[in-house]
C-alpha positions as CSV (number, residue, x, y, z in Angstrom):
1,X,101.1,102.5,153.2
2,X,102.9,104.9,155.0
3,X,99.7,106.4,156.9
4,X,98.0,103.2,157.4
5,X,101.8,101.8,159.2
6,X,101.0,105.3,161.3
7,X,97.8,104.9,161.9
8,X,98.6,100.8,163.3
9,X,101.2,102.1,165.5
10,X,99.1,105.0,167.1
11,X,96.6,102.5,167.8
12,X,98.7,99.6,169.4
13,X,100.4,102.7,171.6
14,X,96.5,103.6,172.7
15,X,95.6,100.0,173.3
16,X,99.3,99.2,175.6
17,X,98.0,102.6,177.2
18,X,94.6,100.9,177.9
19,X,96.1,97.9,178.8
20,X,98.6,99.5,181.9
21,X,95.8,101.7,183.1
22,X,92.6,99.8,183.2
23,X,92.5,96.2,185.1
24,X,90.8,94.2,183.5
25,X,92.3,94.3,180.4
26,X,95.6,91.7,178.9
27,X,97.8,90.3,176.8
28,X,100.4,87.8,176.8
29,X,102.9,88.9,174.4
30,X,104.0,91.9,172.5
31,X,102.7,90.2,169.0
32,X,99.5,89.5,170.5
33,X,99.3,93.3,171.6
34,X,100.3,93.6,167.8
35,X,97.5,91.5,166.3
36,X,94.5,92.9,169.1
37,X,95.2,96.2,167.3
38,X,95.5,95.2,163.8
39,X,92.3,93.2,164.2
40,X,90.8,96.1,166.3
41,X,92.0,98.9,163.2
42,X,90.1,96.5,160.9
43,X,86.8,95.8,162.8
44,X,86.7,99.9,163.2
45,X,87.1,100.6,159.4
46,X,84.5,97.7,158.6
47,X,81.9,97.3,161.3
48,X,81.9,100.9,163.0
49,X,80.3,102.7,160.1
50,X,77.8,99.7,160.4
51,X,77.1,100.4,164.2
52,X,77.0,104.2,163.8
53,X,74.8,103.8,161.7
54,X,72.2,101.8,163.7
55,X,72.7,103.9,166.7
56,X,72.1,106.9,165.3
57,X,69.1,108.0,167.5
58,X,71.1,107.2,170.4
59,X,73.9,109.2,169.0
60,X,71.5,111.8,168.9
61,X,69.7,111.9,171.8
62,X,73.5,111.8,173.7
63,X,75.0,113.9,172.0
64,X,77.7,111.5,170.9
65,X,78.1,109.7,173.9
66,X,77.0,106.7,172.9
67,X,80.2,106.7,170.8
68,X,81.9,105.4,173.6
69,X,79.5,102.5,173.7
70,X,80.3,101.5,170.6
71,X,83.8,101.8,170.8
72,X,83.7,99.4,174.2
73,X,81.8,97.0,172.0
74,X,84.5,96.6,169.7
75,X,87.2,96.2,172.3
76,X,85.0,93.9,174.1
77,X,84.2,91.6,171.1
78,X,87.9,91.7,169.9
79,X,88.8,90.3,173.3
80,X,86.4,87.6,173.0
81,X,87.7,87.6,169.3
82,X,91.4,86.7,170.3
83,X,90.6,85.2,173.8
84,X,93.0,83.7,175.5
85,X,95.8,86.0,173.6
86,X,94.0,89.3,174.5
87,X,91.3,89.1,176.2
88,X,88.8,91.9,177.8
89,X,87.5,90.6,181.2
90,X,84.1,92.5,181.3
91,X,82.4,95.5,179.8
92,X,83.3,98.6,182.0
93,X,87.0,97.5,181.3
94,X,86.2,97.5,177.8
95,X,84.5,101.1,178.4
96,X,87.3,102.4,180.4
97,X,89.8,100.9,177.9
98,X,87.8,102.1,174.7
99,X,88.1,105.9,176.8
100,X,91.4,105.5,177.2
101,X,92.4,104.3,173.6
102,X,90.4,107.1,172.0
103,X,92.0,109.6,174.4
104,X,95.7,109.0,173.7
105,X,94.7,108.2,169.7
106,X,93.8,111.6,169.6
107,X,96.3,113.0,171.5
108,X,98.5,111.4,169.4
109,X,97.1,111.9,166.0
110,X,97.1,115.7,167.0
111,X,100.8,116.1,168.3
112,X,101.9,113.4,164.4
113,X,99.7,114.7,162.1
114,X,98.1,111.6,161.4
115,X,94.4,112.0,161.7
116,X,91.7,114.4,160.4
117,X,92.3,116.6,164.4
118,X,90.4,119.8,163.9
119,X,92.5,121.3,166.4
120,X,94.8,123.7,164.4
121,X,97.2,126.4,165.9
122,X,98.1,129.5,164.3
123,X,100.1,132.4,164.7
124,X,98.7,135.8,163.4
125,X,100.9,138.5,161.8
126,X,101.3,142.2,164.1
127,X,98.9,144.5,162.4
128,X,101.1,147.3,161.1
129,X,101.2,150.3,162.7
130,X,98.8,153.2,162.7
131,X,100.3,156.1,161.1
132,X,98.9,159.5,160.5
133,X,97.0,158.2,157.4
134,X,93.7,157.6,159.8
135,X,94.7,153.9,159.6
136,X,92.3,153.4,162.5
137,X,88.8,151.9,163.0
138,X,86.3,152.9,160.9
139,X,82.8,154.0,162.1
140,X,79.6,154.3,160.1
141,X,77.0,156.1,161.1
């Protein structure tokens, strides 16, 4: 329960993100911007698989740009979805509103912990010192 609370809260910050930086792009209260997420978490989990899956040559031949395609479909149709609430005026604000939310959802999964990031940052240990014991590189010949 915990996780999925997490996960619903990174994703109504990335959609108020999307909201104040692309035009195009409203809502009239804070519980509508509540709901367009919820519904948008939702449609991701089910429908998204669904879509990948069709638009798998595409994925392909992009190298995973058409990703963002998809993802602007889903904003666009969960504007039309909760139209007049929150609504998505036309596709390249859904585009540059689906960048935007997947942007700052991993920027924010990375810096919480909350998503599967493959970013990962490590600190390696000082090798010890090199004594007389020929604790150096070894050479075959």
């Amino acid at each position: 329960m915990k996780k999925f609370l997490q996960s619903w809260l990174i994703n109504t910050l990335a959609v108020l993100m999307a909201v104040y930086l692309v035009k195009g792009i409203h809502y009239q209260t804070s519980l509508d911007l509540i709901m367009a997420s919820l519904v948008l978490g939702i449609i991701n989990s089910v429908f998204r698989p669904f879509l990948m899956f069709l638009a798998l040559p595409l994925l392909i031949v992009t190298l995973g740009l058409f990703t963002l395609v998809i993802n602007a479909l889903v904003l666009y149709f969960v504007g039309n979805l909760l139209s007049p609430h929150f609504s998505v005026d036309h596709f390249s604000a859904a585009f540059w509103g689906a960048l935007v939310c997947s942007i700052v959802s991993v920027l924010l999964n990375t810096i919480t912990g909350a998503g599967n990031s493959r970013i990962r940052v490590e600190r390696h240990r000082t090798p010890p010192p090199k004594g007389p014991g020929g604790g150096g590189p070894v050479i075959d010949v």
